[in-house]
N, CA and C atoms as an extended XYZ file, in Angstrom:
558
Properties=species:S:1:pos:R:3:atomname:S:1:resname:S:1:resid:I:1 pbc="F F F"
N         0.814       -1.200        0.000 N   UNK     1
C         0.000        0.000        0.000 CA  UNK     1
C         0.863        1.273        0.000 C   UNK     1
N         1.343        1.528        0.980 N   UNK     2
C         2.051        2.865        1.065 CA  UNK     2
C         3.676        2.553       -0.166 C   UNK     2
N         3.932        1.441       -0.254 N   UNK     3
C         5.001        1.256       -0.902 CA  UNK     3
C         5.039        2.035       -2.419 C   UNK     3
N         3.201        1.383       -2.809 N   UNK     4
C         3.311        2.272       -4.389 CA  UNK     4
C         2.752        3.593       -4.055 C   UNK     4
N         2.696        4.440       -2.808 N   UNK     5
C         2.814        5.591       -2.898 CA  UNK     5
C         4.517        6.309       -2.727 C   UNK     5
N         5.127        5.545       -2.771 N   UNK     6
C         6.489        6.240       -2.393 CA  UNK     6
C         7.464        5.699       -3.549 C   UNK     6
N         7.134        5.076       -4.216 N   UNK     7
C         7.982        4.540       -5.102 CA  UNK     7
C         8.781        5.750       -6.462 C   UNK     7
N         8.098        6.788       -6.358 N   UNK     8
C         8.555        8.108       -7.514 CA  UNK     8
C         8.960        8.737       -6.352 C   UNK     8
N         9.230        8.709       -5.142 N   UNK     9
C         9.960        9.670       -4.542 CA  UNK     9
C        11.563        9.511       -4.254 C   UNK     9
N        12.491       10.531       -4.536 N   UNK    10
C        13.895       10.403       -4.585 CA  UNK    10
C        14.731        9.840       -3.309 C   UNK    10
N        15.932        9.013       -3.154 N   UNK    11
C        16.203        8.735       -2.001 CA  UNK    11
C        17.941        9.289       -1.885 C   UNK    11
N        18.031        9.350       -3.028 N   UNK    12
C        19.773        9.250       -2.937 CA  UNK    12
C        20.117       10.815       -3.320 C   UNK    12
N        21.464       11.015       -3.800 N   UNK    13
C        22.102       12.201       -4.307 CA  UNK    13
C        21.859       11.857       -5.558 C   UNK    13
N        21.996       10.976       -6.394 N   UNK    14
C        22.387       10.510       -7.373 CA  UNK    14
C        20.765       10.885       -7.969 C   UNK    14
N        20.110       10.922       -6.975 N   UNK    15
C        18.607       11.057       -7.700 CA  UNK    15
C        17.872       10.003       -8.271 C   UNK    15
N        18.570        9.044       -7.883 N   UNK    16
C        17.698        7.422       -8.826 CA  UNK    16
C        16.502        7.415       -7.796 C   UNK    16
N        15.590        6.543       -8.539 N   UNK    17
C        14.413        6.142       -8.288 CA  UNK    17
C        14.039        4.842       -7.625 C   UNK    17
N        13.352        4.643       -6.631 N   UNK    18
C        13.049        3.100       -6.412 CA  UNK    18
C        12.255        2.599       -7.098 C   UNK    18
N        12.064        1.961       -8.004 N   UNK    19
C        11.295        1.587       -9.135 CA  UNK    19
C        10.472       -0.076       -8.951 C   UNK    19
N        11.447       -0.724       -7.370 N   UNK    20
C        10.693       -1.868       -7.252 CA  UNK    20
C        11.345       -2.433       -5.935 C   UNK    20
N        10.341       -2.675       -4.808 N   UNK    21
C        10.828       -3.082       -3.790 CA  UNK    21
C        10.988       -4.210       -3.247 C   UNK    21
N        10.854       -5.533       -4.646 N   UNK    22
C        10.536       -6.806       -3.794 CA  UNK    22
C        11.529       -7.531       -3.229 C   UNK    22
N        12.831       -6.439       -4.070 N   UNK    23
C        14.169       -7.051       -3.843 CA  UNK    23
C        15.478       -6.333       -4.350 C   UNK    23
N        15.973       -5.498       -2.900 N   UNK    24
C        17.059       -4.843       -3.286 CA  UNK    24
C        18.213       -5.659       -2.335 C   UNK    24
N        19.455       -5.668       -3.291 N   UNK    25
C        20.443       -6.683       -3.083 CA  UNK    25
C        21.851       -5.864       -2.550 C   UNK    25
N        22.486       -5.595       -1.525 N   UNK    26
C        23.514       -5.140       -1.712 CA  UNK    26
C        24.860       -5.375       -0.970 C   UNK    26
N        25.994       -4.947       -0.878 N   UNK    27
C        27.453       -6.065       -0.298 CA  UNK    27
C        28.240       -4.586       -0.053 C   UNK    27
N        28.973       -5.226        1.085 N   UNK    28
C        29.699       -3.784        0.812 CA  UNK    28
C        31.343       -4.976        1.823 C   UNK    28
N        32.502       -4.487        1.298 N   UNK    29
C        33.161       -4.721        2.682 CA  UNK    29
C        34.263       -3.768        3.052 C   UNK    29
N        34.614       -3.654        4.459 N   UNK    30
C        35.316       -2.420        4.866 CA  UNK    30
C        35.958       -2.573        5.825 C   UNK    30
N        37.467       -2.235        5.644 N   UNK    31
C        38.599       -3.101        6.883 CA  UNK    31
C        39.441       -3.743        6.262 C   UNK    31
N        39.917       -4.562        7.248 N   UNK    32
C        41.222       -5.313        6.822 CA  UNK    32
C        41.471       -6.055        7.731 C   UNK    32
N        42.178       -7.324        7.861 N   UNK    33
C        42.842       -8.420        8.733 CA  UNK    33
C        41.418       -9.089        9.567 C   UNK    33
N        41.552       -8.911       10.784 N   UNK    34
C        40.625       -9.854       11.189 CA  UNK    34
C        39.353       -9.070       11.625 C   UNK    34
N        39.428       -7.917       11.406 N   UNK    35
C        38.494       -6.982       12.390 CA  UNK    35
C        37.517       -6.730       10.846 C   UNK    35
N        37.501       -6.951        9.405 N   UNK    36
C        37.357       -7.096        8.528 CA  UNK    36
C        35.648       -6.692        8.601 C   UNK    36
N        35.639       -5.854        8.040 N   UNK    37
C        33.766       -6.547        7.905 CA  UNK    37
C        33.100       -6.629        6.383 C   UNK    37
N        32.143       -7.648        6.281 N   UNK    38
C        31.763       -8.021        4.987 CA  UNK    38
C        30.206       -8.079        5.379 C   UNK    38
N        29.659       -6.900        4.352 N   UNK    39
C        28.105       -7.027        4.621 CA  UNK    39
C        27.492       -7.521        3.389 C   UNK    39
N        26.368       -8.899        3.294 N   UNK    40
C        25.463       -9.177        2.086 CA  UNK    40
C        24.047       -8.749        2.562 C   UNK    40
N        23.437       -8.235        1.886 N   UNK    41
C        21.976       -8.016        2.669 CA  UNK    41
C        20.787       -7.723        1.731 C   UNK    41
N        19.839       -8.242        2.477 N   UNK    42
C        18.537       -7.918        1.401 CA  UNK    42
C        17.603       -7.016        2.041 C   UNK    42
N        17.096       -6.457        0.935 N   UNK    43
C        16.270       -5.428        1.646 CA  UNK    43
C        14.795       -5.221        0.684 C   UNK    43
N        13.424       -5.622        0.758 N   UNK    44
C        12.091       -5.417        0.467 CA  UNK    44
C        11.068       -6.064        1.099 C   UNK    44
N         9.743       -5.726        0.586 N   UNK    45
C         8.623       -5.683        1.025 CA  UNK    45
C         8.405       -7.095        1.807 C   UNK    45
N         7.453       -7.188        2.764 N   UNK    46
C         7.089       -8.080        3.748 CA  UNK    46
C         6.475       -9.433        3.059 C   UNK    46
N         5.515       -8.755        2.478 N   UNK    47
C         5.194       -9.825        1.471 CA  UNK    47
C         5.919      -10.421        0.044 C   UNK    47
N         6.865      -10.255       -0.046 N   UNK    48
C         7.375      -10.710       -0.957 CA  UNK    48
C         8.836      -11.846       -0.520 C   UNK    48
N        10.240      -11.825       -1.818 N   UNK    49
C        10.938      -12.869       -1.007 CA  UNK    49
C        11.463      -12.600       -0.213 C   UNK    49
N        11.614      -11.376        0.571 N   UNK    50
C        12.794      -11.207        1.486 CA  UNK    50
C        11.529      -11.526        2.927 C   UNK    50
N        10.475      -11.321        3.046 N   UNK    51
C         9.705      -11.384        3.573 CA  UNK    51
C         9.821      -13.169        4.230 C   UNK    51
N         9.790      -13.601        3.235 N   UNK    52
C        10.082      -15.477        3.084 CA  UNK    52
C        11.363      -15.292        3.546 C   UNK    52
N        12.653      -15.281        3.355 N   UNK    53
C        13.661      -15.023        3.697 CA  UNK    53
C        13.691      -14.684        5.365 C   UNK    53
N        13.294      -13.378        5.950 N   UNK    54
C        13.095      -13.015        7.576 CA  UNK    54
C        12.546      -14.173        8.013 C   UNK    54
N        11.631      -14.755        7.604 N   UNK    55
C        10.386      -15.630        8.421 CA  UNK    55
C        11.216      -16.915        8.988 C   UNK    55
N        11.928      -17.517        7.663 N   UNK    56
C        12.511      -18.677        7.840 CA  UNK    56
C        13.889      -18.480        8.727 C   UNK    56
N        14.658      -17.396        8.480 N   UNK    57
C        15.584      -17.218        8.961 CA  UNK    57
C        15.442      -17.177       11.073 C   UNK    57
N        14.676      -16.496       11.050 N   UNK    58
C        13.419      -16.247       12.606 CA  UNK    58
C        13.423      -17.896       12.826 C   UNK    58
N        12.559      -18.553       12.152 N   UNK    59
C        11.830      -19.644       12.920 CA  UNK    59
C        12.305      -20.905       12.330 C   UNK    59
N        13.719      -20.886       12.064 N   UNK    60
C        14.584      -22.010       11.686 CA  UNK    60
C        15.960      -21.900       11.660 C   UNK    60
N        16.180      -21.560       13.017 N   UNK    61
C        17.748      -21.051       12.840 CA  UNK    61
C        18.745      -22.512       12.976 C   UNK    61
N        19.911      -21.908       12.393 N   UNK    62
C        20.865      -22.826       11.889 CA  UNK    62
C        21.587      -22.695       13.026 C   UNK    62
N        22.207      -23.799       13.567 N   UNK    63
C        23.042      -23.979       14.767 CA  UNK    63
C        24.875      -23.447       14.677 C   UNK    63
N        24.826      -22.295       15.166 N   UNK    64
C        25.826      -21.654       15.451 CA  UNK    64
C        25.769      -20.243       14.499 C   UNK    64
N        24.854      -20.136       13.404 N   UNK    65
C        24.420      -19.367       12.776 CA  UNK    65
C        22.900      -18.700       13.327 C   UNK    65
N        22.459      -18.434       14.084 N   UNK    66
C        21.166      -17.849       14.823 CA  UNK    66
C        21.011      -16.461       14.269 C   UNK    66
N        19.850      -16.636       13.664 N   UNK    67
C        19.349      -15.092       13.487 CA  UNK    67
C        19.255      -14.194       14.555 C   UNK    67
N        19.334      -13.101       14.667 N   UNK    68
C        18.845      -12.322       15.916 CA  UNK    68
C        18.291      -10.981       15.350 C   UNK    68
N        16.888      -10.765       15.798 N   UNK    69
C        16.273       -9.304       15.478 CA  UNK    69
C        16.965       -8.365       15.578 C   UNK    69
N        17.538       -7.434       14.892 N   UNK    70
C        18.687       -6.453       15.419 CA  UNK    70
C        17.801       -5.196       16.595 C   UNK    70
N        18.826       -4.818       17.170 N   UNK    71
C        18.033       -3.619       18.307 CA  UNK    71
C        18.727       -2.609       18.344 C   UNK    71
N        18.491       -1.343       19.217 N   UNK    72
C        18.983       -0.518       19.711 CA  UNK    72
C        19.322       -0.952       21.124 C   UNK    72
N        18.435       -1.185       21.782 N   UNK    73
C        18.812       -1.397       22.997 CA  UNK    73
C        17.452       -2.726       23.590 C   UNK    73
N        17.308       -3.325       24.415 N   UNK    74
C        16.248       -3.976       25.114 CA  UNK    74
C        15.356       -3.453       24.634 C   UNK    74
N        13.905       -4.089       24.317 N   UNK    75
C        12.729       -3.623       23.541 CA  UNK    75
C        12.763       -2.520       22.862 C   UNK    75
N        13.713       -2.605       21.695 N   UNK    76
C        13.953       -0.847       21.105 CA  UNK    76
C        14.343       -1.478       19.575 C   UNK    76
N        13.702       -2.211       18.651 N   UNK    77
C        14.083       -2.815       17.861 CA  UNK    77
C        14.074       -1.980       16.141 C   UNK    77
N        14.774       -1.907       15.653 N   UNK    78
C        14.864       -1.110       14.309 CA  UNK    78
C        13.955       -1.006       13.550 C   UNK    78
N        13.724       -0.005       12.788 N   UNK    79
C        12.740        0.143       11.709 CA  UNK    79
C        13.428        0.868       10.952 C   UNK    79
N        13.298       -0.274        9.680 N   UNK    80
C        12.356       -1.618        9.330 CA  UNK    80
C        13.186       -2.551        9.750 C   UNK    80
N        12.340       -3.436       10.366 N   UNK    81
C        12.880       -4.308       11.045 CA  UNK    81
C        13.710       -5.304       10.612 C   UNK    81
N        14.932       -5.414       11.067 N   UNK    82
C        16.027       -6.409       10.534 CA  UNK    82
C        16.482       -7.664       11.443 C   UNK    82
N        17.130       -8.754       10.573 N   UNK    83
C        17.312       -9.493       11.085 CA  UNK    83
C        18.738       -9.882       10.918 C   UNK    83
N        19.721      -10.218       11.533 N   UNK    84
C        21.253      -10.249       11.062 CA  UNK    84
C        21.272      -11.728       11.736 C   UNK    84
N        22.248      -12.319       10.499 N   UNK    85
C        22.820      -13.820       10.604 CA  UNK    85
C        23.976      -14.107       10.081 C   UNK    85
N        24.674      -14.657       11.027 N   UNK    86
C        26.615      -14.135       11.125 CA  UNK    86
C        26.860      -15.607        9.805 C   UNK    86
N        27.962      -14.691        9.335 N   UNK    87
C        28.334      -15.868        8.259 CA  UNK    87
C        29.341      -16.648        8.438 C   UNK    87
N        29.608      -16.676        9.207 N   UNK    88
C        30.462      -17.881        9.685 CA  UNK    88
C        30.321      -17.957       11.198 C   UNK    88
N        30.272      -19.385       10.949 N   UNK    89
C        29.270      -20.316       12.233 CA  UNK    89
C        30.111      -19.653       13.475 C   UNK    89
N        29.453      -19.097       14.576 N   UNK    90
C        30.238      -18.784       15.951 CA  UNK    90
C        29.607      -19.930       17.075 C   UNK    90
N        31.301      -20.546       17.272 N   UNK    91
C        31.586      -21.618       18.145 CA  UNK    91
C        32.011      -21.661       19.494 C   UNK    91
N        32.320      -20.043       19.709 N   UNK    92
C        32.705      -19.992       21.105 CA  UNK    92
C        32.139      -18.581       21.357 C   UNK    92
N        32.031      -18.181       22.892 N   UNK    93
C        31.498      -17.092       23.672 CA  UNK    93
C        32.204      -15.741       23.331 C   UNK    93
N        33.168      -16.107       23.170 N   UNK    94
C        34.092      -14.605       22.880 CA  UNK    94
C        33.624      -14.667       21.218 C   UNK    94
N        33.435      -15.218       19.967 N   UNK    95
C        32.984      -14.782       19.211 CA  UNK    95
C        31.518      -14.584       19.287 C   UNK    95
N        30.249      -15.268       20.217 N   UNK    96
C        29.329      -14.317       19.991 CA  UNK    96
C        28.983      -13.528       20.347 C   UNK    96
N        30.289      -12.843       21.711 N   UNK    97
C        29.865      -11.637       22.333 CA  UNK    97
C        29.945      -10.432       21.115 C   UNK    97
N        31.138      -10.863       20.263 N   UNK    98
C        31.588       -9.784       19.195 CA  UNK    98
C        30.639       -9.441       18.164 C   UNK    98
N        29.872      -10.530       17.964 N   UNK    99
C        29.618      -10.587       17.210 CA  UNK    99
C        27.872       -9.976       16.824 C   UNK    99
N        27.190      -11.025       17.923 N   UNK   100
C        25.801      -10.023       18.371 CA  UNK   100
C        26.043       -8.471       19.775 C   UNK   100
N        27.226       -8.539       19.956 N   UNK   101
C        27.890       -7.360       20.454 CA  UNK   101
C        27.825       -6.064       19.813 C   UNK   101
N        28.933       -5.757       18.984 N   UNK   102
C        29.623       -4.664       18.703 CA  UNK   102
C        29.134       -4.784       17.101 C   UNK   102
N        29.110       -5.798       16.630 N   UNK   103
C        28.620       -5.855       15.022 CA  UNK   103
C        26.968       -5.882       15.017 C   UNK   103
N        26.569       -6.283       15.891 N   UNK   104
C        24.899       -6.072       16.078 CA  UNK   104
C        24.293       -4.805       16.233 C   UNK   104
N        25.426       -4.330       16.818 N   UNK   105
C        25.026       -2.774       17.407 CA  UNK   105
C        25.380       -1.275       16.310 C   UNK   105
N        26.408       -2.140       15.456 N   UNK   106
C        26.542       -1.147       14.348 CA  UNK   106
C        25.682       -1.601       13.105 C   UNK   106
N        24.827       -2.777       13.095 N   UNK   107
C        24.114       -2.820       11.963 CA  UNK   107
C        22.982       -2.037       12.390 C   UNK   107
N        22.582       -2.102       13.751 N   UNK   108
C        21.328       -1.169       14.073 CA  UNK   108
C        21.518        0.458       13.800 C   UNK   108
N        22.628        0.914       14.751 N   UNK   109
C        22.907        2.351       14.407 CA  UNK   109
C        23.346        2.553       12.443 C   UNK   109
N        23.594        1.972       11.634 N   UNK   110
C        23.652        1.821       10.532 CA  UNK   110
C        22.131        1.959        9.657 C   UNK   110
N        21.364        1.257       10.279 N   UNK   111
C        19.832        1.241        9.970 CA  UNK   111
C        19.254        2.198        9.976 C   UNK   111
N        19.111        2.574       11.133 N   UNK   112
C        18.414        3.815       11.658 CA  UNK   112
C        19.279        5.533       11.298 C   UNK   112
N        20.429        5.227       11.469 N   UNK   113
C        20.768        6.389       10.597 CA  UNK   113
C        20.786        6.512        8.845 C   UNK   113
N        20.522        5.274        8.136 N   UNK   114
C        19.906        5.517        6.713 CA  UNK   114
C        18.295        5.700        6.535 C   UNK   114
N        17.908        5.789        7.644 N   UNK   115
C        16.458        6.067        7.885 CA  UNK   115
C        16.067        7.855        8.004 C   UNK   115
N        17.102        8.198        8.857 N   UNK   116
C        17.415        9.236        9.364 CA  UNK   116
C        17.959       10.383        8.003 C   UNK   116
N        18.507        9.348        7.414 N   UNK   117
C        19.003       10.268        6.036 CA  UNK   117
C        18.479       10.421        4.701 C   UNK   117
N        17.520        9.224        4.879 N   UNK   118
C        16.334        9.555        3.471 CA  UNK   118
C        17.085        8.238        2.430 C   UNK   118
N        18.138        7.599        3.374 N   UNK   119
C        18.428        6.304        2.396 CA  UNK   119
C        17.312        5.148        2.261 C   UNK   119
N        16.731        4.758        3.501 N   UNK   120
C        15.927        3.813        3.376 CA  UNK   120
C        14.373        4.860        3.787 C   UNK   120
N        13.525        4.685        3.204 N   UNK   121
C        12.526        5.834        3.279 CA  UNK   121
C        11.748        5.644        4.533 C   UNK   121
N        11.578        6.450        5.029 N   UNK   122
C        10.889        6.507        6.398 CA  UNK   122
C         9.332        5.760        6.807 C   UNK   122
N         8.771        6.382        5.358 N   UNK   123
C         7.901        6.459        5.178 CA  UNK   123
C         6.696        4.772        4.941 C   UNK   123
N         8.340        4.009        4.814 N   UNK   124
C         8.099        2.350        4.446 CA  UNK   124
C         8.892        1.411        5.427 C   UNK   124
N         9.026        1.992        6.202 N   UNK   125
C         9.809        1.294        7.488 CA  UNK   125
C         8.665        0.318        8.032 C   UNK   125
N         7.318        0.491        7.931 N   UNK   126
C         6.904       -0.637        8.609 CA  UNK   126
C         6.277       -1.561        7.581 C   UNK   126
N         6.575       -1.331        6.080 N   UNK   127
C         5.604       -2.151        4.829 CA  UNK   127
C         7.531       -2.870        4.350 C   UNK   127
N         8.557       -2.480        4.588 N   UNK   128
C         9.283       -3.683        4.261 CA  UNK   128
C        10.324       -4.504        5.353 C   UNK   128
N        11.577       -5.095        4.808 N   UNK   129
C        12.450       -5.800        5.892 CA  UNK   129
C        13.965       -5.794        5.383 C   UNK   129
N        14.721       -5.736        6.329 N   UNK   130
C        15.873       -5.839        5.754 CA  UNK   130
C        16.438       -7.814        6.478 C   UNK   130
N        17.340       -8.296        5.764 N   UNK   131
C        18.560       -9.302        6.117 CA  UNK   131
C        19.352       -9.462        5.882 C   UNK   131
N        20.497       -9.295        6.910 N   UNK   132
C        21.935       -8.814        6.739 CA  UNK   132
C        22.666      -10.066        7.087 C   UNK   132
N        23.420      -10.752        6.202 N   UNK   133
C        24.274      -11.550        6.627 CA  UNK   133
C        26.053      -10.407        7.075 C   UNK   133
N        26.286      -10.910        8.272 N   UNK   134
C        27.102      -10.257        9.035 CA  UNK   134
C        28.777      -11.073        9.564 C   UNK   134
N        29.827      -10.912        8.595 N   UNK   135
C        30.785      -11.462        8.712 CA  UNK   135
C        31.870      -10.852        9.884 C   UNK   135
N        32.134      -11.596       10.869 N   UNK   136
C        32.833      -11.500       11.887 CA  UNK   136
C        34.043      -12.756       11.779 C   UNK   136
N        35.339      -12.084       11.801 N   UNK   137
C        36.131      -13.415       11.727 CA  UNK   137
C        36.498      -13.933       13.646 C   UNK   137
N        36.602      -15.010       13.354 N   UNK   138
C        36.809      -15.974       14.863 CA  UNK   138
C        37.792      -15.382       15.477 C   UNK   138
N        38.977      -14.559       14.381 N   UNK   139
C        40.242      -13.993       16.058 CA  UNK   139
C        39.951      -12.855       15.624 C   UNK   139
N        39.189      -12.040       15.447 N   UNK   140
C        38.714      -10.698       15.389 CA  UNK   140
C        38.911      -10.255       17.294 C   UNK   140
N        39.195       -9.398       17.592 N   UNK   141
C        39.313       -9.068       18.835 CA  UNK   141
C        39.138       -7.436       19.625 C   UNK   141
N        39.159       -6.569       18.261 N   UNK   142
C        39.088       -4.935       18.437 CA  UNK   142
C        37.886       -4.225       18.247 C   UNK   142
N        36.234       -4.658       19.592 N   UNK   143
C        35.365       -4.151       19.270 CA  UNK   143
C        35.300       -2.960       19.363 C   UNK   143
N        35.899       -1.713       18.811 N   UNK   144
C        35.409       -1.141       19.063 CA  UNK   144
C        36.176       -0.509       17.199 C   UNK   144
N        36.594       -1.076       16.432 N   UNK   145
C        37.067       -1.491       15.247 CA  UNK   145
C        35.933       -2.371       14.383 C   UNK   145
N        35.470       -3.377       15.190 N   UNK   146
C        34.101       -3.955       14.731 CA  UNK   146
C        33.411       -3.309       14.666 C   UNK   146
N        32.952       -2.977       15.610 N   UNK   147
C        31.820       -1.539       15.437 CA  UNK   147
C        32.049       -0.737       14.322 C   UNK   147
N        32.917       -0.534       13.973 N   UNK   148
C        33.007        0.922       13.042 CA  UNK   148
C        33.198        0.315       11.746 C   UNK   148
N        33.611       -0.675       11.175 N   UNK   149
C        33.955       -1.525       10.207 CA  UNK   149
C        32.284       -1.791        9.977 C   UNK   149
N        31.718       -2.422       10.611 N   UNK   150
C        30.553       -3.331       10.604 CA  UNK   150
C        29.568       -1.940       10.039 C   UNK   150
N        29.427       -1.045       10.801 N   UNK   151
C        28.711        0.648       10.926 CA  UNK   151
C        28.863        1.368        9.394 C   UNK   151
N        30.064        1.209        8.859 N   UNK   152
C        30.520        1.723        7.862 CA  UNK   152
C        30.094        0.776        6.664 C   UNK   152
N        30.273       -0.842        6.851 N   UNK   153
C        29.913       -1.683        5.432 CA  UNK   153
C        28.498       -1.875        5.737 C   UNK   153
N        27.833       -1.658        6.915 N   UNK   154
C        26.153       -1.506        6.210 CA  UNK   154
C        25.672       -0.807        5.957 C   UNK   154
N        25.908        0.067        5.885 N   UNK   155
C        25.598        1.436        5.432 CA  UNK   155
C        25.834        1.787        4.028 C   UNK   155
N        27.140        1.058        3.695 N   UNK   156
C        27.425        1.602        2.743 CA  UNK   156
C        26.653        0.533        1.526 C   UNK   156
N        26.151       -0.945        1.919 N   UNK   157
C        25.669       -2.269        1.309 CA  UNK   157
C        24.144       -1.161        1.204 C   UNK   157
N        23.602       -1.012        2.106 N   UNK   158
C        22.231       -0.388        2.003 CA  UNK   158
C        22.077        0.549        1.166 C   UNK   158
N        22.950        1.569        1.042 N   UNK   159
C        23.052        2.807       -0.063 CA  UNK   159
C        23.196        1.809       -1.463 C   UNK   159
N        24.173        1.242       -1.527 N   UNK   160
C        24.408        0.570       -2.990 CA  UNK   160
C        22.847       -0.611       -3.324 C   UNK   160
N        22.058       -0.600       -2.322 N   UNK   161
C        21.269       -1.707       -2.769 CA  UNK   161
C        20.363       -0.579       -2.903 C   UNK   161
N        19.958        0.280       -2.189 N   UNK   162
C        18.904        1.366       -2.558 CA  UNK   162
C        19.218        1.813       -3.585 C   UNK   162
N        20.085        2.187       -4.167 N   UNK   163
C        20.867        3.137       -5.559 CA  UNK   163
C        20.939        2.123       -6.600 C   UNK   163
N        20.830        0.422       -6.562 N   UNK   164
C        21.203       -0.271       -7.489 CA  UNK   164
C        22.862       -0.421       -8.139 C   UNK   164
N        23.346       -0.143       -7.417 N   UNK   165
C        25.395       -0.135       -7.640 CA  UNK   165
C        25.562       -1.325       -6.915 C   UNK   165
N        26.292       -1.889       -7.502 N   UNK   166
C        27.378       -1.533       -8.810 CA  UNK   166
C        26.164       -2.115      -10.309 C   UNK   166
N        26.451       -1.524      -11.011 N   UNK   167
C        25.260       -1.177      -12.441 CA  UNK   167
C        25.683       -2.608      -12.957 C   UNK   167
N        25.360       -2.593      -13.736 N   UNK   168
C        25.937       -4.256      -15.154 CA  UNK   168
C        27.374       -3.156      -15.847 C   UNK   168
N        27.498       -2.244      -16.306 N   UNK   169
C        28.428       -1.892      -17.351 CA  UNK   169
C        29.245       -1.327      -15.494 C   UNK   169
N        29.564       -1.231      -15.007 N   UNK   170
C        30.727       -1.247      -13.277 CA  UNK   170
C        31.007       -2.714      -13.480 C   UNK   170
N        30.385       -3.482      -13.301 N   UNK   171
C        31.102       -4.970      -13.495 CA  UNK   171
C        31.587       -5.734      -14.570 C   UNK   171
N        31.225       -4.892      -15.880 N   UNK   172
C        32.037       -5.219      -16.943 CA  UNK   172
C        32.938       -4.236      -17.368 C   UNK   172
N        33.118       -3.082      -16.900 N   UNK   173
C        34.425       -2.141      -16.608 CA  UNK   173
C        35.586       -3.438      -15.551 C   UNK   173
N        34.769       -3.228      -14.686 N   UNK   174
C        35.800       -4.011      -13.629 CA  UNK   174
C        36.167       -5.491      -14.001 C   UNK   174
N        35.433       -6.521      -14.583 N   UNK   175
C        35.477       -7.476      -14.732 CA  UNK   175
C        37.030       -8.393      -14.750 C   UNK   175
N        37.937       -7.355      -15.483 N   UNK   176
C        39.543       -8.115      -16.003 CA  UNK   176
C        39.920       -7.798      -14.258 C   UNK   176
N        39.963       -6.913      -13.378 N   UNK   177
C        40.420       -7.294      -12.115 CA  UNK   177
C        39.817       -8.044      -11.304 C   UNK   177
N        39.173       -8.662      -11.340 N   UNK   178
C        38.216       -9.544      -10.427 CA  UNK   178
C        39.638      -10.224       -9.707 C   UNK   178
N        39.381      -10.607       -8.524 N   UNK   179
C        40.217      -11.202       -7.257 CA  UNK   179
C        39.444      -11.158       -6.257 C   UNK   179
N        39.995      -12.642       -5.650 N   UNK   180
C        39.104      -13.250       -3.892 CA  UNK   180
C        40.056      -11.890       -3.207 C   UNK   180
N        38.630      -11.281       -2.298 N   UNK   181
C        39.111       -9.907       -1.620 CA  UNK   181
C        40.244      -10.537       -0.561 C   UNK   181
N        40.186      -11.925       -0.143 N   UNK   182
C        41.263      -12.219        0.985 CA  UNK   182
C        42.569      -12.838        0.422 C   UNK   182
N        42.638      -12.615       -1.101 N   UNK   183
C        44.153      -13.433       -1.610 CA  UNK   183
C        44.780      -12.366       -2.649 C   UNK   183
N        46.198      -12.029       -3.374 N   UNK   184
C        46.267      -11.340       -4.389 CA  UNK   184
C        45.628      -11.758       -6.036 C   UNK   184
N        45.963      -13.290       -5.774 N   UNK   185
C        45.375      -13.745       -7.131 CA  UNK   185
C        44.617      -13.886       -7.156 C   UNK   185
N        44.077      -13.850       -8.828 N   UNK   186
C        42.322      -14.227       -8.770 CA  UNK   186
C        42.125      -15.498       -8.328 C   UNK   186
C-alpha cells in the first residue's frame, strides 16, 4: 500500500528512483585483517521474497548461525525491522559476544541512521524488511574497530542496494580485475 505511494519519490544524491521493492540486493566490505567486515543483505517488502527469507531465517535457525532481530537497545528494535545472521558459524562465547555485540550494534545504528538520512525511506519502514548476513572473523578481537567496520559496510551495502550499484556496465568495466578480496590472485 504505502510502498506504491512512495515509489517516484527520490532517495539518494544521485537522484535514482526506487522503481521496485521486492528485492534490493547489496554487499559492501570495509577493513582489513581480522576486524574485517563483509556485509550481504537484502532489503524489500514483507510480502514478498525477502519477507520469506526473515520468516525462515526467525523460525529455523541454523546452529551456530542464529538469526537475531537487530536492536537498539532492550525492547527498542529497528525500523524496518532487521534481522542479522553471522556468516560464519560462531563456536565460542568470545565470538558471539563480538559478534551479536559490537557488530549487532553497528548494523542497528547503521539502519536507523539511513532512515534518518532519506536512504531507506521513512515512510516504508513498517511495509518492508531488511537481512543482513554479518561477517565476523573468529580472532577478530578490536570491538570497538568492529563496530566501526561493521557501521561503515552496512551502510554503505544499504546505499548501494537502494541506488542499485554496482550497475551491469561497473562490473564489466571491472570485470579483467576480479580477485578473492582475501588473496592477491584471482
Amino acid at each position: 500500500p504505502i510502498i506504491t505511494e512512495i515509489l517516484s519519490l527520490t532517495f539518494s544524491s544521485k537522484a535514482e528512483k526506487i522503481s521496485d521493492f521486492r528485492l534490493k540486493v547489496g554487499e559492501s566490505l570495509v577493513g582489513s585483517r581480522a576486524e574485517l567486515a563483509h556485509i550481504d543483505l537484502l532489503i524489500g517488502s514483507k510480502d514478498g521474497p525477502v519477507g520469506d527469507a526473515y520468516a525462515r531465517a526467525l523460525t529455523h535457525p541454523a546452529k551456530g548461525r542464529e538469526g537475531l532481530q537487530v536492536i537498539l537497545e532492550p525492547n527498542m528494535q529497528v525500523k524496518p525491522a532487521t534481522i542479522m545472521i553471522p556468516t560464519v558459524k560462531v563456536t565460542s562465547l568470545r565470538h558471539a559476544s563480538l559478534t551479536y555485540g559490537p557488530a549487532q550494534a553497528a548494523v542497528a545504528k547503521a539502519v536507523m541512521k539511513c532512515v534518518e538520512d532519506g536512504i531507506l525511506p521513512k515512510e516504508a519502514a513498517e511495509d518492508i524488511l531488511i537481512v543482513v548476513n554479518v561477517f565476523v572473523h573468529p580472532s577478530a578481537s578490536a570491538r570497538k574497530r568492529i563496530f566501526i567496520n561493521n557501521y561503515k559496510a552496512t551502510r554503505n551495502a544499504i546505499r548501494k542496494a537502494m541506488e542499485g550499484l554496482p550497475t551491469v556496465d561497473d562490473g564489466i568495466k571491472n570485470a579483467e580485475n576480479a580477485r578473492h578480496p582475501f588473496r592477491n590472485d584471482p
